[in-house]
Structures are given as C-alpha cells and as structure tokens.
N, C-alpha and C positions, 0 to 999 in steps of 0.2 A: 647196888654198887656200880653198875653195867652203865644206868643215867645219871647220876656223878659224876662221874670219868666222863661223859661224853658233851658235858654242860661246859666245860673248860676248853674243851678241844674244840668245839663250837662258837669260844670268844675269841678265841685265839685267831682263829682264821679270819674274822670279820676283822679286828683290829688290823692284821697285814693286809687283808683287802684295802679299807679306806688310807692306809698310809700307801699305798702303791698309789692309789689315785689320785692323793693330794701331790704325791713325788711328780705322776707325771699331768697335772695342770702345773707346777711350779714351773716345770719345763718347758710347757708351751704358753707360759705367758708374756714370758720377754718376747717370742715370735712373733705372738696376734698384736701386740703391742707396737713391735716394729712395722706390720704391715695392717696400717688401719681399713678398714669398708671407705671406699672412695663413693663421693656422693656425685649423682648426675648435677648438671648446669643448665641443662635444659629442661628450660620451665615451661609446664604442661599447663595449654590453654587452653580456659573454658567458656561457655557462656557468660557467665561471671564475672569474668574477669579478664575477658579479649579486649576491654577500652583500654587498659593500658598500652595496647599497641600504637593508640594515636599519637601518644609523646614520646618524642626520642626516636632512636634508631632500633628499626628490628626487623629480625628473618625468622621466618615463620616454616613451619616445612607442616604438610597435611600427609598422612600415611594411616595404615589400617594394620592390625595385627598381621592379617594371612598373606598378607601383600609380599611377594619375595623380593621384590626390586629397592620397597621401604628399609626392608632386613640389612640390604646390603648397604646402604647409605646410613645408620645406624652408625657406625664407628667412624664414622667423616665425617658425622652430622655433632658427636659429641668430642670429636675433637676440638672442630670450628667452634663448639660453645666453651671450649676450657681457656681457646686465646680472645673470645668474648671481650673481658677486661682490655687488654693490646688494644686489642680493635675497636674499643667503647661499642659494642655494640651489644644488645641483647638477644638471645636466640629461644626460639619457643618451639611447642608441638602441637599440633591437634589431633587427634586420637576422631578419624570418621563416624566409626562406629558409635562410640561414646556423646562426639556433640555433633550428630548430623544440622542443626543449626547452623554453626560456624562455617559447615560446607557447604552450603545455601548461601549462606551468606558472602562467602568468597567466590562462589559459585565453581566448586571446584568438580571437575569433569572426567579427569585422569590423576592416578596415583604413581609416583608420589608426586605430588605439588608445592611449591616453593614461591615464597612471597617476600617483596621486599619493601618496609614500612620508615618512612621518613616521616614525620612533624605529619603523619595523619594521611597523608599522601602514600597509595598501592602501587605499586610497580610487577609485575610477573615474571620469576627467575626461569627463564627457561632453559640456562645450562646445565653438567653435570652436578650430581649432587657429593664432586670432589674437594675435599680441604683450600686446595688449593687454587682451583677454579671460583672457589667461596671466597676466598681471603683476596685472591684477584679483583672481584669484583668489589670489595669493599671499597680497598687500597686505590684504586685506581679509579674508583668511583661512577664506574662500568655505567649504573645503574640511571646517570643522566641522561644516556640514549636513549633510554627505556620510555615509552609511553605511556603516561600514567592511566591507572586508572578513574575519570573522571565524569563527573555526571551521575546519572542512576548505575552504573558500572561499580563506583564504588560502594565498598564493603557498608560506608557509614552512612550511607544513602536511605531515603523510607522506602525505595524501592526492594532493594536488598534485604533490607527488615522485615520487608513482608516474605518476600523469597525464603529467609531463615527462619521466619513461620511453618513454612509450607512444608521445607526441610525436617522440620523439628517433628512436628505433625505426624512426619512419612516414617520417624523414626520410631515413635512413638506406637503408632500401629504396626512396624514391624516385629515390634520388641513382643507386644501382642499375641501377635498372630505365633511367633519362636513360641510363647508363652503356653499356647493353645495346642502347639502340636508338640510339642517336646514336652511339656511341663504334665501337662495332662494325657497325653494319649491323642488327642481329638486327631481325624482325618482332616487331611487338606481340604476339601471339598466343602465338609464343612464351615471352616475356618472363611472360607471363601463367602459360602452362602450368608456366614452370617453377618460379613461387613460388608454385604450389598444391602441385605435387608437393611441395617442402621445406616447406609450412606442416602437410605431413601425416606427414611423415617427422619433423618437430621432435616433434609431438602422440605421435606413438607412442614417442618415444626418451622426452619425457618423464614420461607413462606408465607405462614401464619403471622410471623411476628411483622416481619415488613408489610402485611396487610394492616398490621391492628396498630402501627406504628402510623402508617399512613391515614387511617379513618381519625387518628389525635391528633394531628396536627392539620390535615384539613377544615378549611373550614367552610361549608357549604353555601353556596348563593340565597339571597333571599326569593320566595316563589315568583314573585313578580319580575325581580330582575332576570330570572332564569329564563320566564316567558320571555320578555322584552329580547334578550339576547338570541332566543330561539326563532324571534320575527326575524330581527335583524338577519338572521343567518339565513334565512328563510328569501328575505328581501333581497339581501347579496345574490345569491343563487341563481333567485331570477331574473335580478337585471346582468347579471352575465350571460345568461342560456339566453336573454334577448340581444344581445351586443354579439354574441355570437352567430346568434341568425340573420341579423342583420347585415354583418359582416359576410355571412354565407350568400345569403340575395345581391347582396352587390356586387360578388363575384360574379355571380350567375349572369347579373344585369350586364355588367360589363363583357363578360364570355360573346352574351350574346349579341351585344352591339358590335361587337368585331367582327364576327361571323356575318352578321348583317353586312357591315361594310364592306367586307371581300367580296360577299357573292353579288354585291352590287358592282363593285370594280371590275368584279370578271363579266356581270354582264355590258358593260360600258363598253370594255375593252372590246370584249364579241363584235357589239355593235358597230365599233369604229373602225372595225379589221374589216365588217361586211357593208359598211359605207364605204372602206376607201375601195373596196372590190369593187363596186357597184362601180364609181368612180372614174376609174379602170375602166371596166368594160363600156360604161358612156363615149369617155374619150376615146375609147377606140373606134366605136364606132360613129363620131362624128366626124374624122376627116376622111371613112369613108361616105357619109352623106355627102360630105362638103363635093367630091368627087364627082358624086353621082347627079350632082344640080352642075356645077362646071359642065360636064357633058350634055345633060340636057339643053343648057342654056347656049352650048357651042351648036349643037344641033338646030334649033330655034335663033338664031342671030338677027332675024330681018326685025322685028318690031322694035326689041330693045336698041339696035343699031338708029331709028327712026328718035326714038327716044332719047336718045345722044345727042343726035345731031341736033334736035329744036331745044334741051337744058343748055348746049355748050360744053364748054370742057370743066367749064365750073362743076357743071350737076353731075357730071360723072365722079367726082369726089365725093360729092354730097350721098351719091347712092354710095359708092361705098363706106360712107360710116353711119349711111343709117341699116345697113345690111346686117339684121338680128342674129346673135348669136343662136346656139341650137338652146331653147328651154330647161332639158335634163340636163347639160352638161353644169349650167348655172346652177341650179338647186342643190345637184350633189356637190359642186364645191364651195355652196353654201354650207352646206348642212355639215360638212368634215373639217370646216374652219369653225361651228360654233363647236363641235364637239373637241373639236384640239383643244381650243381656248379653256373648254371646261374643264377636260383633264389637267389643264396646265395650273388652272386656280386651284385645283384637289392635292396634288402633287404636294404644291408647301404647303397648306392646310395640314397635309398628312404629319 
C-alpha cells in the first residue's frame, strides 16, 4: 500500500518540477533574445592567411596573451575595428605565441606592436594604442610621414621569409621543449642536452649532404690536363720567385752603386778641401820667398846694377817678365782648377 501511494506522489513532483523550468526559460527568452552574443571584428591573422594584408588598407596589432600592456589596448583595439567600415579599413591580430612566423616576419621586438598596411606597402605605428589616436591617424592620413618599410625591411621580402623561417623554427622547438618539461616531467637539463645533441647530429648530416651534392655535380679534370695545369702552376711560380729576385738584385745593385758614388764624392770633396789647403799654405809662403830674394838681391846690387847698365832700360823689362813664377805655387793652382772643373761636370751629371 506504502509503494502505491508513493509512485503518485513521485510524478507529481517531477511534473511541477519540469513545468517551473519551462515557466522560467519562457521568461528568459525574450531577454537572451534581446541581448544577442556580440561577435569580435577583429580578424585573427595567421600564416595562412597574412597575404591578404597586401590589398587594401589595414592595421595590424601583434600582442601575446600574458602581456598586460596588449590587455589594456584590448577594448580600444575592438572598438577601432567596429568603426572599421566608417573608416574602410580592415583591422587584424597576431597572436606571438601562436604564429611566431608572422613576428619574424614583421620582425617584431617589443609588445604590443602596431602596423600599418596600404596596397602592400608597411608603415610602423608607433603611437598610442588609443581609439582615438587610431582613427586620427587614419582620418588625417598621419601615416604619409611615416617611412616605409622598404627593401629586405619589408615583411614581403625573401629576406624576411627566411627570418619568418627562423622565427617559426624557434617556436616550434619551444613548443618542444614546454612539451618535455611540463607534458612529461623531463628535467630542464635534460631538455637542454638533448637539443644540442640533435643541433650537432643535424650540422653533421647536413654536412654530408652538401659534400655528396658537391662530388655530383663536380666534374673532375681529365689526368693529363690536371698534370698540364699543375706544370703550368708550377711554371708560374717560378718565373715569379725569379722576377722577384731579380727585382731584389737590382735593388741591391743599385743600393750599392749610390753608396759607391757618395763615398767617392766625399773622397773628392776631402781631396779638394786638402788641395786648396795645400794652396793656401804655397801662397803664403811664396810672398814670403819673394821677400826673402828682394833682400838678398838689395844686399848684392853691384853685378846686377853692371847688367843693367850694358841690357839698357830695354832689358830690365825683359828680366822682369822673364822672372819665373815660384814652381808649387803653379801646380797647386793647377791641380784645384782641374779638380773644380771636375766637380763642376759631376754636379749636373748628378
């Protein structure tokens, strides 16, 4: 009787339960209804699908989840993408973490980062990341001050493609290594040793390939011509190491002929400084000769006066110009006249 009675009293309650719940969804549907899920406008860029940034107009913001500075720009960043349309322009995100690529590629250095894309053409926004300062820059068209990014700088560059390699790469082995120590346990240290090991094991493999790439496409000299080119090199060699000896000996040759010629000039010189002394000391001592026969000859008067008298006055001229000069005085201003002369012909010679 007891489970009877209690089967009834059991529907009973379930039935007022599901009719309260329908009662109150009835009541919150008109509300969720009125206030639909607002969908974001900014559209999240990837590897993928970052070329559409070359056509048209667009502002790019790079930011990283933990970043607080990203956080705060966040609702100034999705307001400027709801007046988007206004401003024909299209607004995007790059997520660091997710496409480290894209931040190789931009080559972005600090967070958050801001970019501004015309017809393919980079620009770099580096004022605040305020609505207002955003929509300034549009409007006013701010952005033709700007320097573009051009050359290997830009994003579309193979330079930067390789860089977004490298980026990608790094991310790729961080994700890894997170992999290695969180996912499994493994010690850092670990983790460490063992992408040095494979960073040396890669270097040698590929090593081996640019050798065996290089032996296929080489293609070796025939034996004879390899001889031939080995004389030749052989031949070169040696007629250089003799041009160069040569060249060495005639330095030498010449050193030495100058050194000849000085110490010939200084003994000329010597000798001509000790001629014209000589010279000197001749003349000086010939007008004291000359003194020394006056006087004898004044002393002695009587014969020569006898000898006067039967010449005439004629013959006393005659002796005086046949009356010989002193011998040394002659020779040494011979001898200091040919040696002038000679230095004189050296001189412009020289």
């Amino acid at each position: 009787m007891e489970g009877g009675r209690r089967g009834p009293l059991l529907t009973a309650l379930l039935v007022v339960w599901v009719a309260a719940a329908a009662a109150a969804e009835a009541e919150a549907g008109p509300e969720q209804a009125a206030l639909p899920q607002e969908r974001s406008l900014v559209r999240p860029m990837t590897a993928s699908n970052w070329t559409l940034v070359l056509e048209g107009e667009w502002m790019l913001k790079f930011y990283a989840p933990w970043c607080p500075s990203c956080q705060q720009t966040d609702s100034e960043w999705e307001t400027f993408a709801k007046n988007g349309e206004i401003l024909q322009i299209s607004v995007g995100k790059v997520d660091v973490i997710q496409e480290p690529g894209l931040s190789g590629r931009f080559f972005v250095t600090t967070l958050p980062a801001f970019f501004h894309a015309k017809d393919g053409i980079f620009r770099r926004y580096r004022g605040p990341g305020i609505y207002e300062d955003l929509q300034n820059y549009i409007l006013e068209k701010k952005w033709r001050s700007v320097e573009p990014l051009t050359g290997w700088k830009s994003p579309a560059s193979l330079t930067m493609s390789g860089m977004a390699g490298l980026f990608s790469i790094s991310g790729k082995i961080w994700h890894l290594h997170n992999y290695f120590t969180v996912t499994l346990g493994v010690p850092a240290w670990c983790s460490y040793v063992f992408f040095i090991i494979a960073t040396l094991i890669f270097g040698l493999f590929m090593g081996l390939v640019l050798v065996v790439i290089s032996e296929c496409f080489y293609l070796p000299l025939p034996r004879h011509l390899s001889e031939g080119s080995e004389q030749n090199l052989r031949s070169e060699e040696a007629h250089t190491t003799e041009q160069l000896q040569d060249a060495e000996e005639e330095k030498d040759d010449s050193n030495e002929e100058e050194n000849k010629d000085s110490l010939v000039d200084d003994e000329e010189e010597k000798e001509d400084l000790g001629y014209e002394e000589e010279a000197e000391e001749d003349e000086e001592d010939s007008p004291a000769a000359g003194m020394d026969e006056k006087r004898s000859d004044a002393r002695d008067p009587g014969p020569l006066r006898e000898v006067q008298e039967d010449e005439g006055p004629g013959g006393t001229e005659d002796n005086a110009l046949e009356q010989p000069c002193p011998a040394g005085a002659e020779a040494a201003e011979d001898t200091v006249r040919q040696r002038r002369s000679q230095h004189a012909d050296k001189g412009p010679s020289a």
